[in-house]
Structures are given as structure tokens and as C-alpha cells.
C-alpha positions in Angstrom: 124.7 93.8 108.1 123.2 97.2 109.2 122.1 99.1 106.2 122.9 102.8 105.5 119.8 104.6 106.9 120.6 102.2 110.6 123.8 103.4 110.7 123.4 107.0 110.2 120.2 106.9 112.4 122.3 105.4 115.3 124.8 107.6 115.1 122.3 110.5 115.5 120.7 109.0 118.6 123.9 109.0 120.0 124.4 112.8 119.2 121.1 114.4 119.5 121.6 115.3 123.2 124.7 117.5 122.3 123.0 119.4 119.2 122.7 123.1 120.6 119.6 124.4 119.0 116.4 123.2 117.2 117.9 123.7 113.8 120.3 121.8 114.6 118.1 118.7 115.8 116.0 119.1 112.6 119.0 119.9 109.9 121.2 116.6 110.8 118.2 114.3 110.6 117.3 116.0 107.5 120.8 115.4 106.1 120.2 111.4 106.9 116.5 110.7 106.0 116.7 112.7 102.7 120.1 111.3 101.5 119.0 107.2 102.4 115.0 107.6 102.6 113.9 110.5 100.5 112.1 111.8 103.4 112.6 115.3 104.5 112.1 116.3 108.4 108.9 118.4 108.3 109.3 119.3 111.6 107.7 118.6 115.9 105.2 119.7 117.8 103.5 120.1 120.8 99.7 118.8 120.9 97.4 121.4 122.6 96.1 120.3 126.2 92.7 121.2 124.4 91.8 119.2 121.4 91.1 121.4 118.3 92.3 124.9 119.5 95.4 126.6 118.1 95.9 128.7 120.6 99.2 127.7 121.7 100.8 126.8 118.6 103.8 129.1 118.2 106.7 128.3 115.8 110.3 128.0 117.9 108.1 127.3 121.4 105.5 124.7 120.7 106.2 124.0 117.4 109.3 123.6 115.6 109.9 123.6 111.5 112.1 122.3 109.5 114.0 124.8 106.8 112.5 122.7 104.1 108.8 123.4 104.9 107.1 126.5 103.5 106.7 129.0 105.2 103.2 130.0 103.6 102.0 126.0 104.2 102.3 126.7 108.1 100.4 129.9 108.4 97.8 128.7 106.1 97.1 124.9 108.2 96.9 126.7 111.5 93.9 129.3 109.8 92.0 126.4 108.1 92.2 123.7 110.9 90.4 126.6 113.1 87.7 125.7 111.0 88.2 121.7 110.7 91.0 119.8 112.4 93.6 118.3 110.5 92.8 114.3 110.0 97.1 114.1 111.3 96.1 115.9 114.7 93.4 114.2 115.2 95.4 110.4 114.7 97.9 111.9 116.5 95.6 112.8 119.4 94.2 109.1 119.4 97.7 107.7 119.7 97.7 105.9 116.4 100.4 103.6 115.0 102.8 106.0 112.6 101.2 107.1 109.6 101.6 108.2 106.1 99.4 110.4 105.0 98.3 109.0 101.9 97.6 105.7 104.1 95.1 108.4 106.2 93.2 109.6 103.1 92.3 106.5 101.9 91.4 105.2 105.0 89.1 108.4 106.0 87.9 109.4 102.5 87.7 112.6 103.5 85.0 115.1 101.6 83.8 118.6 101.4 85.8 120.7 104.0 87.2 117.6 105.2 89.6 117.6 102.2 91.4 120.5 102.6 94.8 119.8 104.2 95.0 117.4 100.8 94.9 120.6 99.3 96.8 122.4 101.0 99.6 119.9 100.9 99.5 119.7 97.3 99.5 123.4 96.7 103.0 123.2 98.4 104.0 120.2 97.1 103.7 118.1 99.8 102.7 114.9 98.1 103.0 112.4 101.4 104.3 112.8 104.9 105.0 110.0 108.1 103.8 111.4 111.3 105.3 109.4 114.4 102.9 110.2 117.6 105.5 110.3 120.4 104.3 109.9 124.2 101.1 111.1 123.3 101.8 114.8 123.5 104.4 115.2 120.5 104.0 114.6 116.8 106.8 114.7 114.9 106.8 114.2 111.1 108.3 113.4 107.9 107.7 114.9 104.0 108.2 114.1 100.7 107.6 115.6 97.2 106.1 112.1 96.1 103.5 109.3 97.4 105.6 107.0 100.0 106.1 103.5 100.2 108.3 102.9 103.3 109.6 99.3 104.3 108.8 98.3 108.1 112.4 98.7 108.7 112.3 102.2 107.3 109.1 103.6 109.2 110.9 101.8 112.7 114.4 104.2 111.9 112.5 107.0 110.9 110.4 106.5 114.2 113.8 106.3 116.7 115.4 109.2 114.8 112.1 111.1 115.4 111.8 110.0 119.1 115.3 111.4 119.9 114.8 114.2 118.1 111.6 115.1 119.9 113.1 114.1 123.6 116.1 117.1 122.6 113.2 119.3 121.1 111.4 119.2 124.1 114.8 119.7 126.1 115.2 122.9 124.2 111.6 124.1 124.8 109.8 126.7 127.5 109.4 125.5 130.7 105.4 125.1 130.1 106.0 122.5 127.3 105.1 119.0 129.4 106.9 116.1 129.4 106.4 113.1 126.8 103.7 111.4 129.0 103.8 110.2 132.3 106.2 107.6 131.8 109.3 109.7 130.4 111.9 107.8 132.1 111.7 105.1 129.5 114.6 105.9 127.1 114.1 106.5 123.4 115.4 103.5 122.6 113.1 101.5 124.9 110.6 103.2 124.0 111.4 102.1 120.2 111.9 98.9 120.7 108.5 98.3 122.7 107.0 100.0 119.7 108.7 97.6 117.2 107.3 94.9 119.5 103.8 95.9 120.0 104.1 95.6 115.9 105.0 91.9 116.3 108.8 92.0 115.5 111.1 89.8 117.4 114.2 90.8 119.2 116.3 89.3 116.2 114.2 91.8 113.5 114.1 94.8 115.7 118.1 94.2 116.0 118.3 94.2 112.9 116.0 97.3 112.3 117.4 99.3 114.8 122.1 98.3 114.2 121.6 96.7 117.8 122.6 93.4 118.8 120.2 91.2 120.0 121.2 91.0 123.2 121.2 94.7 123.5 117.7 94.4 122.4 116.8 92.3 125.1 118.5 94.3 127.7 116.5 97.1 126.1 113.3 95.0 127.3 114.1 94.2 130.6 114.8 97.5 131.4 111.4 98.8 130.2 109.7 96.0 132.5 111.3 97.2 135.3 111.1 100.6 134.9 107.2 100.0 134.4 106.9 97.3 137.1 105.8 94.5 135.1 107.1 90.7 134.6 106.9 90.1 130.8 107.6 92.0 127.4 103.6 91.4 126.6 102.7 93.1 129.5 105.7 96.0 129.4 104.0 96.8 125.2 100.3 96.8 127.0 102.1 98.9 129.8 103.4 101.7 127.3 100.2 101.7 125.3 97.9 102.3 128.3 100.4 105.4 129.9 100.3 106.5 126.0 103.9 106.5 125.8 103.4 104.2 122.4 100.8 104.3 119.9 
């Protein structure tokens, strides 16, 4: 039985091509991941060609906010990671698996200067976020007033939900804004079930994940390996990984 958060989440894949505006990509996946996750949509954006420049951040082009997120919280990350980049650009840059940030801290430690976009967060009340790398040029993330603990189920919904919602973003974007890595014609939902895969679920879980049948889930797959040219699901998840089109 699909739970709440699947059915809502599939129901916005299904819709995100039609929403007119990047408010309205951000606002209705709010609406789901706060009401069955607690998660609020913090918001997508564009990595720059150049690692650890900021020059082409700009908020409605590049980079796109959700109403939720202070305003102040923005201005001040872009001045301070001028100075030392943000630990979540820089496992976003390196095509990590999704993340929570808490999960990030502990595993960096971060000290001295290092430590400042805990700080930061705090000061806004940004106790934990999920940041979903997406094709290796997107992030898009998720925040919450309070430290996360998010089921593999959860983090594989709130990953689809942030993969459609970054494939309409980036329809809604300047021309200059590239495409989610060089292998875009994969779908969003191939792409989310080869993630799902490359995390060791089996068609069965990720059906069950994701509201799909099983058998849709396998179709899913055998698309993927023929759009990528290869002969098993193994080598379609090593595929995606190598083109960066998964973390």
C-alpha cells in the first residue's frame, strides 16, 4: 500500500511539467514534503562552471528560493562562501549520494572558518537540510527547523520530487543555464530509479518507494540501458554515475 508522502509525490511528477512559474514548482512540493515529511523546499540551483566563485549566482536565473527561506540567510551564504565554500557545494560538486546536513558536519568536523554555514543556518533557524545533487550541475534542497532523521523511503521520494522539480526549473530558466549533464534524455523517473538501485534496492523496494509497480519499475530499467547503450541494470547504475547523472 503506497503511503501518503508516494502518493502526493507521484502525483506531482505527473504535474510539474504544467506548473507555470518557479513559485509554483517550489510552493506545491512545499505543500507535500511539509504536510507528510516536515521538510520544507529550501529551494535549486545552478552549480557554477567554476568551482568556488559566485559570480553567477543570481536568485530567479541561476538560483531559485523557496518563500520559506530567509531572505537575509541567502545574501549572507553567498558573502561568506566568497571566503570558504560551503561543505553542501562542495558534496554537491563531487556528486555525493543525497545528504543531510547534520550527516555532513559530523562527517567533516568542520573548525575555525570552516564552521560558519553551521552558523549561519542556526542564526536562521535552519537546524538540518537534504540536499539531492541532480545531474551533476543542479542541487536542490530540503530544510527543517529540527535535526532530521529520514527513512530510505523518505530521502528516495524526496529525491524524485526534487529531480522533477529541478528538470521544470531548469525548463523555466535563461537560455545559458546547461542542461542536467550530458545524459538528459534519461527521464526523472529513470533517473530515480537507477539511483535507488545504485543504493542496493530491488525493483520490489523501489516499487514500493516510488507507488510504481514492479513491472513499471523494470520497464523503467530497460529503458535506461537502452537509452545508455548497455546490456545490464549493473552496468546502466555504473553508466549514470560515470556521465554524473547520479551521485
Amino acid at each position: 500500500m503506497p503511503t501518503p508522502l508516494a502518493t502526493q509525490m507521484l502525483r506531482y511528477t505527473e504535474q510539474a511539467d504544467a506548473l507555470p512559474d518557479p513559485a509554483a514548482v517550489l510552493n506545491s512540493l512545499d505543500e507535500i514534503t511539509w504536510s507528510l515529511a516536515r521538510m520544507h523546499v529550501l529551494g535549486g540551483g545552478l552549480l557554477p562552471l567554476k568551482f568556488g566563485t559566485t559570480e553567477s549566482f543570481s536568485v530567479g536565473k541561476t538560483v531559485f528560493l523557496h518563500k520559506s527561506v530567509p531572505k537575509e540567510w541567502w545574501e549572507e551564504r553567498v558573502e561568506l562562501s566568497k571566503q570558504s565554500p560551503a561543505p553542501a557545494d562542495i558534496a554537491a560538486r563531487l556528486a555525493m549520494a543525497p545528504f543531510t546536513f547534520s550527516d555532513l558536519m559530523k562527517s567533516l568536523e568542520p573548525i575555525g572558518i570552516d564552521r560558519w554555514a553551521m552558523e549561519l543556518n542556526l542564526k536562521y533557524g535552519i537546524r538540518d537540510s537534504f540536499g539531492c545533487p541532480i545531474g551533476g550541475r543542479w542541487i536542490f534542497a530540503y530544510w527543517s527547523p529540527k535535526l532530521t532523521h529520514l527513512e530510505a523511503s523518505e530521502k528516495s521520494l524526496l529525491y524524485l520530487g526534487a529531480a522533477f522539480a529541478t528538470k521544470r526549473l531548469q525548463q523555466l530558466s535563461p537560455p545559458f543555464a546547461d542542461r542536467l549533464g550530458n545524459g538528459a534524455f534519461l527521464t526523472p523517473r529513470e533517473l530515480a530509479v537507477l539511483r535507488a538501485l545504485s543504493l542496493g534496492r530491488r525493483a520490489a523496494d523501489i516499487g514500493r518507494d516510488l507507488a510504481l509497480g514492479e513491472e513499471t519499475v523494470r520497464s523503467h530499467i530497460k529503458k535506461a540501458q537502452t537509452k545508455l547503450g548497455v546490456r545490464t541494470p549493473i552496468h546502466a547504475v555504473a553508466q549514470a554515475v560515470r556521465l554524473r547523472l547520479i551521485p
